[in-house]
N, C-alpha and C positions, 0 to 999 in steps of 0.2 A: 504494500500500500504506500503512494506516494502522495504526494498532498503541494497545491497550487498557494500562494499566500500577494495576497493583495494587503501590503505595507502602505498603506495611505497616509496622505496628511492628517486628517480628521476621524476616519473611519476604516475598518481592517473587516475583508471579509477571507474566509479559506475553503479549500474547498478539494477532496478527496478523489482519487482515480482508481479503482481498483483494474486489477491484470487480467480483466475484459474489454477495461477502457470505459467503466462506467463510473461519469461523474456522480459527485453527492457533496451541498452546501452542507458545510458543518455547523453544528450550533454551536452556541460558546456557554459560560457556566448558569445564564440566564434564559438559555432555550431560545436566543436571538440570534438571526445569523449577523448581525452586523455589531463589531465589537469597537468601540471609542478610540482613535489612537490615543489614549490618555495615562499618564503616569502619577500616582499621589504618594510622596514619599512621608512614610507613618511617622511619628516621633520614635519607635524603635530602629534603631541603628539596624539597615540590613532587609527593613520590612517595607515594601512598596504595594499599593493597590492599582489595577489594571483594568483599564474598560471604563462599564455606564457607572460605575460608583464612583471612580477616581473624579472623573468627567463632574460629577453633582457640586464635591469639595470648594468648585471654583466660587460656591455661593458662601462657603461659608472659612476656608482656607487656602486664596486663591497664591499665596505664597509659595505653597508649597507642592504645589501641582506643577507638573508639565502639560503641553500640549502642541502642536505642530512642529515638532523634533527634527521631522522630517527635511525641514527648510532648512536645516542648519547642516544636514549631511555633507559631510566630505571637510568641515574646517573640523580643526582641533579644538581641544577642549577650553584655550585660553582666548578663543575668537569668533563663538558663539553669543546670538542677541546684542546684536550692535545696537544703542542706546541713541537715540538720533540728540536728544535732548543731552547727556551726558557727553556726547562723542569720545563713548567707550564700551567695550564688549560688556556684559552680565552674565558671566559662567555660569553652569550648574554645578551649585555648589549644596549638599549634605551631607549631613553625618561627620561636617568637617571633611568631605572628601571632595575634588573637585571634579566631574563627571564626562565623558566624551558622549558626542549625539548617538558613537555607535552601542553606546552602554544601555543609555535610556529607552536606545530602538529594543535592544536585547531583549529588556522588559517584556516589553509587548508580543515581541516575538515568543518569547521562551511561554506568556500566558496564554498563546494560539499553541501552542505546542502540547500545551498541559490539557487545554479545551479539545484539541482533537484529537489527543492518545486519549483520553475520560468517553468522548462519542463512539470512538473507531474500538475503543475495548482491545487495544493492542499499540504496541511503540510505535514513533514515526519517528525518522531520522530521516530519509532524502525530500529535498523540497525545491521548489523552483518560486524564487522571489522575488517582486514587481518590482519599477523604480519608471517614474515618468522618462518621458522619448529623450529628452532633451539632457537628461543626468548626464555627465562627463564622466572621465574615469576615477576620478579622484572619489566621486559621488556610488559607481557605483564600489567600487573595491570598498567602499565603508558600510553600504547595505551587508555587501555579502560576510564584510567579519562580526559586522550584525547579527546574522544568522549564525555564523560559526559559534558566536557568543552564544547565543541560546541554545545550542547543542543538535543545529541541522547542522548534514553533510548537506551545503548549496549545489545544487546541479546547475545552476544557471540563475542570473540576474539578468531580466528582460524585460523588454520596455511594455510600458501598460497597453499603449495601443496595439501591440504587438500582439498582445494576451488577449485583447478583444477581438484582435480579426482571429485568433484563434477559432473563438469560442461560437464568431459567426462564421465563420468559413464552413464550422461544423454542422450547422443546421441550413443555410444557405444552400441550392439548388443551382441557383445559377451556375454553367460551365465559366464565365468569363468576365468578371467588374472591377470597376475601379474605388474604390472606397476613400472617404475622406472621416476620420474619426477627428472626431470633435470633444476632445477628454478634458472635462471642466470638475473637478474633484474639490474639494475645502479649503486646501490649498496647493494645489498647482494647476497648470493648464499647459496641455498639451496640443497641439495637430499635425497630423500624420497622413500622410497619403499613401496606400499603399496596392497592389494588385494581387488580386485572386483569381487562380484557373485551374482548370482542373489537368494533369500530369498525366504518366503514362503510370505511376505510382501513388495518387490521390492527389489531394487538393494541394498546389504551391502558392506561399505565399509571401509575397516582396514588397517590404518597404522601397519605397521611391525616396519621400523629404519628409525631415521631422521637423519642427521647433517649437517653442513654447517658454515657462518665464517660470520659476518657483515662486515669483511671489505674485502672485497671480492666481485667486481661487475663492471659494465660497466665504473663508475667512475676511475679505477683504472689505467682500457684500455686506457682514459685517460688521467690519468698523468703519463704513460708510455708514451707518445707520448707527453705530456708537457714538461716531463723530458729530453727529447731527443733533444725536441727543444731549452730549454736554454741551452744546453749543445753545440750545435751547434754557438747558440747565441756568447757566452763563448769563442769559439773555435775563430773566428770570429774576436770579438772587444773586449774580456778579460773583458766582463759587466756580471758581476754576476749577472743576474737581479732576481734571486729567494731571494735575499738580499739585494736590493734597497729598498727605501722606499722615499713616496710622490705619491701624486695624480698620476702621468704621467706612473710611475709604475705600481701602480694598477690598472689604467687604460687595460695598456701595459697586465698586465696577465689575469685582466677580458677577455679582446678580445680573446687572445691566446687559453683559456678554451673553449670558445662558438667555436674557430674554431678548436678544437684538437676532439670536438664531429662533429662536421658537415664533418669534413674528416672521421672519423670513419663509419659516414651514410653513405656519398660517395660508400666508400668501405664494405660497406654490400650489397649492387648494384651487380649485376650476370655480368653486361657491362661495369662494372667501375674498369678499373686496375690501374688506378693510380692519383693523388688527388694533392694538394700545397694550403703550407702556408705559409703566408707572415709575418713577425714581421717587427714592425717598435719602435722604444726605441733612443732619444736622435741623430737623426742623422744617425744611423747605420743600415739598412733593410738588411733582411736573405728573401730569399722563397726559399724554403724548395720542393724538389719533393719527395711526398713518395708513393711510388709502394704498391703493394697490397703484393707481398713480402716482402717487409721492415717493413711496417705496423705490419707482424704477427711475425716477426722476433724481434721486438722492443718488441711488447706484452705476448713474448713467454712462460717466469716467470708467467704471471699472469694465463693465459692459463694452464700451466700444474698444479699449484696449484689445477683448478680443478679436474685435475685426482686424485691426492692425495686423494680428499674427494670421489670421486667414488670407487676408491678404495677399504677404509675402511668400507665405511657402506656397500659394500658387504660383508667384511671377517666378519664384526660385526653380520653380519645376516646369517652369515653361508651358502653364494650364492656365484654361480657366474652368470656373464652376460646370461649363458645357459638358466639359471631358468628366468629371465625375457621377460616377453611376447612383452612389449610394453612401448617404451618408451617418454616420454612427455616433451618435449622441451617448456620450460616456461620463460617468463619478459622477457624484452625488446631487451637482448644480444643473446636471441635465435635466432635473425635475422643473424646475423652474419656465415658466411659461412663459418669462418675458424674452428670458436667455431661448426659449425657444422658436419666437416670434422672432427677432432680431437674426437669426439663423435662415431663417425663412424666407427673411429681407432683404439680408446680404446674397443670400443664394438664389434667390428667386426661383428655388427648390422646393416642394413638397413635406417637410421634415415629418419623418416616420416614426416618432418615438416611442421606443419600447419593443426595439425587434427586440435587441437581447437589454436581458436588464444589466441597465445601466449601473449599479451596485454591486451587483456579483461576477458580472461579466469574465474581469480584470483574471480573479483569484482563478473562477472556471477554466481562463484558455494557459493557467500559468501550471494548473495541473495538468491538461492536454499536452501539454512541451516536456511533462517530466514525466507523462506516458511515454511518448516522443525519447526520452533519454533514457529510458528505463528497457529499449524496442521496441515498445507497442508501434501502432500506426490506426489503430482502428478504434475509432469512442463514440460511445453513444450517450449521448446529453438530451436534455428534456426540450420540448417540441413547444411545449408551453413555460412560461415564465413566470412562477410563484411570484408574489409579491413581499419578498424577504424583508426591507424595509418596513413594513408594516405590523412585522411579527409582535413588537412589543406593545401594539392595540390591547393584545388581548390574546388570551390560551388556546381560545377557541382555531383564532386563525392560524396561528403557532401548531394546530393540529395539522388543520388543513393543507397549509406549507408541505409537512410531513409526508401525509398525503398522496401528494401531487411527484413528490420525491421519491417516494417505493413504488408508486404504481402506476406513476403519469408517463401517456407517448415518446416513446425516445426516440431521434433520429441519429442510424448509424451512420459515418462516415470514413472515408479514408483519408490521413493529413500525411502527406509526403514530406514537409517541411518548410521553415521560414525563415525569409535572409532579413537581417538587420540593416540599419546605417549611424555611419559614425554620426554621433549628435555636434560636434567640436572639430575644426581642425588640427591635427598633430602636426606639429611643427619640430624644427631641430634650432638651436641656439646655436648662432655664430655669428660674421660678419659681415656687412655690404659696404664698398667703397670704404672699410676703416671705421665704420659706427656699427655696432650692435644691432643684429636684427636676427629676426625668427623668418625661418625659410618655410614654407607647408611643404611639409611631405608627401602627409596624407590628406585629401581636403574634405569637409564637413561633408556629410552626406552620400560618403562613398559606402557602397555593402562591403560587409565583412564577412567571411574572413577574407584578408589581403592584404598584398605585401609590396613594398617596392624599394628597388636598391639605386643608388646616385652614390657615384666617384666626386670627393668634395679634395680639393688643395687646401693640406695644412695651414697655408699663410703666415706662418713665421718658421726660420729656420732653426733649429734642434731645441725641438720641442719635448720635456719629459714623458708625456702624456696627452692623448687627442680626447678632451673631454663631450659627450657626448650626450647631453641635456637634451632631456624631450619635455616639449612644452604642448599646450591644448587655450587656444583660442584662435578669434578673426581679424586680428591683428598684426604687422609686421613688426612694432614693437614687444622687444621680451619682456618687459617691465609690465608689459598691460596684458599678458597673459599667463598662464597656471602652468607654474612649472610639476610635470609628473614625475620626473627622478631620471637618472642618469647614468651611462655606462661610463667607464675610462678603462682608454686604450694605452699601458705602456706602448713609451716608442725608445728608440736607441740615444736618442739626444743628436744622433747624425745625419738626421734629414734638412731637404732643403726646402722654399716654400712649397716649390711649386710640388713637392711629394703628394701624395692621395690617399685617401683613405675610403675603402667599399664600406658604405654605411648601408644598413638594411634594419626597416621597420616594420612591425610585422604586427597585426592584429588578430586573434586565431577567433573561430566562433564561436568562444564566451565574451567577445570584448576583452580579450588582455594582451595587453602590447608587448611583445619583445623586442631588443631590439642588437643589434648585433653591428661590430668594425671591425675591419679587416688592413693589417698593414700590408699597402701593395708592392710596398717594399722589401719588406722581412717575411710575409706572410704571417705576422702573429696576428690572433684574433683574440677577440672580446667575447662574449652574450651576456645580454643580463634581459632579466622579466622587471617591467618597469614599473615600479610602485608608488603610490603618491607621497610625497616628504610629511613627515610626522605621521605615516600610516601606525598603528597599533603593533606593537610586535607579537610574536606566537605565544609568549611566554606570559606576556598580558591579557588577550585571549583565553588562554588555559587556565587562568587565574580567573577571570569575569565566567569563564564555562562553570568552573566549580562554587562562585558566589552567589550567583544568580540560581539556580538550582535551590538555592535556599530561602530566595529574595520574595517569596510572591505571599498574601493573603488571598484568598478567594474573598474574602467581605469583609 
């Protein structure tokens, strides 16, 4: 039994394959399939809460809660929540200890871990784990020691749209489309265009262009609607309160948050025009009416932003809306009627929503890739589309779910396979004209796996060592992009400039970079697997594998 995991910003759903290729949405320890990406770290040193409870704390200990972790992937632990007011990081700091975003992921991970060995009635150890299109290397190499942390063997770190055209590919009929996934999740935002056909070995399927923005997602919706509210606050009784400080405060904006989301649900509702919220701070109460107009009028900014990225990865791909067959409204914001409408208008498209659900989709096609790795090639997935989100209504439907899950239509199919693309271009550090520059190697949105070799002149004579820094951005300056870590090549000290050096970069299909120099002079070589600087070492890892195993409450 291997098992799919949708790591979200906001919300985590997982999801089971067994060795027929039959999926199954797992529940978590509250009989919901959709679990909070949420972290509440207890006053017992060692002891963290996980999910819909942690998630509540924010009303009443909003200190000592995590939550959108995920945005912070891939930096270290001393440059995490940059502080715009401050202009300075805000560590995760407990227990006296200072925390990295792959630890806190860990959490989460290792409480999906515990929820689906508890369902499945037997161990899971191999798993295939999501990260939006757009994640670099540095972002995902930090998912996956994530995972290691929590004590899977990762089969693969795969991009979310990737995992959806999974998951439609497998229920989709069509021989031949072009698909445009629209993955708008809590916090982040993806779009992805990519092709489906069917093979001489089942269904293939190919990323074309990806991009998208981390901070860019349902949370943002938000604090467009938090921001409105202390401003009204402000207007009112002249209380800054985004600038108080003391309990009563953070109190006051934990609440404010949990109800700026629950009016946002409100009004994803088809019968719900309009919603209130109440603040209360020092004496002074506001309620707030805000219409389903106002609502989209306030969010408006955040909204068109995503046209912006629709846009480009059309002209990038040399398309427009014509060429795309079918498009896939994916995470949690897809619910959202306005975000649906606005889709509709940019695309002057149809929008279909609710082929595959939008919520579980991710975790379902991430389990079909680790059938996929496991040999399978043939899955059957449900025909109809439970309403998972809605489980925590009520028992009754929570049965129903169930239900539809043992005994609901399955459609069998065949998946030959799916090629990725690099989200970033890989670049090498060195020089042009005598000033520092980053040369692309490999440029953004080429499929993987692949490799390519270029003969580079040393440029100074007897040189100890040809240093061989790999960088990831769209820039020619190295200063303005992410450096991934570096080979060094001794050299004799008796070369001249114009000597050369066979450089070869190579990406294999999990996304990991090797990268390898060759003196064309001596013939000595290099290899190294290129790691991100301050990545976590094994030794750390082994230590967070064995802490975390002890780390969790259930309630």
């Amino acid at each position: 039994m291997v098992i799919g995991i949708d790591l979200g910003t906001t919300n985590c759903t997982v999801t089971s394959i067994d060795e027929n290729g039959r999926t199954c949405v797992i529940q978590n320890q509250h009989g919901e399939y959709i679990t909070p990406s949420a972290v509440y770290f207890t006053e017992e040193p060692g002891k963290v809460i996980v999910g819909k409870d942690a998630k509540e704390k924010s009303a009443t200990d909003p200190r000592n809660l995590v939550m959108f972790v995920k945005r912070e992937m891939g930096k270290t632990k001393d440059e995490v929540r940059f502080n715009k007011i401050e202009r300075a990081p805000v560590p995760y700091e407990y227990w006296g200890r200072r925390l990295s975003p792959e630890e806190i992921s860990a959490y989460i991970l290792g409480q999906l871990k515990k929820d689906a060995e508890l369902a499945l009635k037997q161990p899971v150890k191999d798993a295939v784990i999501t990260c939006p299109a757009y994640f670099g290397q540095k972002e995902k190499e930090a998912t996956r020691i994530a995972g290691e942390m929590a004590g899977f063997n990762v089969l693969e770190v795969i991009p979310e749209p990737t995992a959806a055209a999974f998951k439609y590919s497998a229920i989709s009929q069509k021989k031949t489309e072009t698909i445009f996934v629209f993955d708008l999740g809590g916090g982040t935002f993806d779009v992805t265009i990519l092709k489906i056909q069917d093979g001489p070995n089942g269904r293939e399927i190919n990323t074309l262009n990806t991009d998208g923005d981390r901070k860019l997602g349902g949370k943002d919706w938000d604090e467009n609607l938090f921001g409105y509210m202390l401003d009204r606050f402000n207007d009112k009784y002249h209380q800054m309160l985004d600038y108080e400080e003391g309990p009563e405060a953070d109190i006051t904006r934990g609440k404010l948050v949990l109800d700026c989301e629950r009016a946002k649900k409100d009004l994803y509702k088809g019968d719900v025009t309009e919603t209130s919220i109440t603040m209360e701070y020092k004496g002074g109460i506001l309620t707030e009416t805000i219409s389903r107009e106002k609502y989209e009028s306030i969010t408006s900014l955040s909204t068109n932003r995503c046209q912006i990225y629709c846009n480009n990865i059309l002209k990038d791909a040399g398309m427009t809306w014509d060429d795309i067959d079918t498009i896939l409204m994916v995470g949690s914001m897809s619910n959202c009627g306005a975000i649906q409408a606005a889709l509709r208008n940019w695309s002057g498209k149809e929008i279909q929503f609710g082929i595959i659900n939008p919520k579980t989709c991710v975790s379902e096609g991430a389990a079909i890739c680790a059938h996929l790795h496991n040999g399978g090639n043939t899955v059957q997935t449900l025909k109809e589309n439970p309403n998972y989100d809605k489980v925590e209504q009520g028992f009754c439907l929570a049965q129903d779910v169930q239900r539809i899950e043992d005994s609901g239509e399955r459609v069998t199919q065949k998946i030959a396979f799916a090629t990725n693309v690099i989200s970033g271009s890989i670049r090498l550090k060195g020089f042009r004209n005598g000033a520092p520059a980053a040369m692309v190697f490999i440029a953004k949105n080429t499929q993987y796996p692949t490799e390519r070799t270029l003969c580079i002149p040393l440029g100074k004579e007897d040189l100890p060592e040809a240093k061989l820094e790999i960088l990831e951005g769209e820039v020619d300056n190295p200063n303005n992009c992410i450096s991934l870590g570096e080979a060094c090549l001794p050299l004799s000290g008796h070369h001249l400039a114009t000597d050369k050096v066979e450089v070869t970069i190579m990406v294999d299909g999990n996304g990991i970079i090797q990268a390898r120099g060759k003196d064309l002079k001596t013939g000595q070589t290099v290899e190294a697997t290129i790691r991100r600087a301050g990545a976590i070492s094994q030794d750390e890892i082994a230590k967070a594998q064995e802490s975390i195993e002890n780390m969790f409450t259930l309630y």
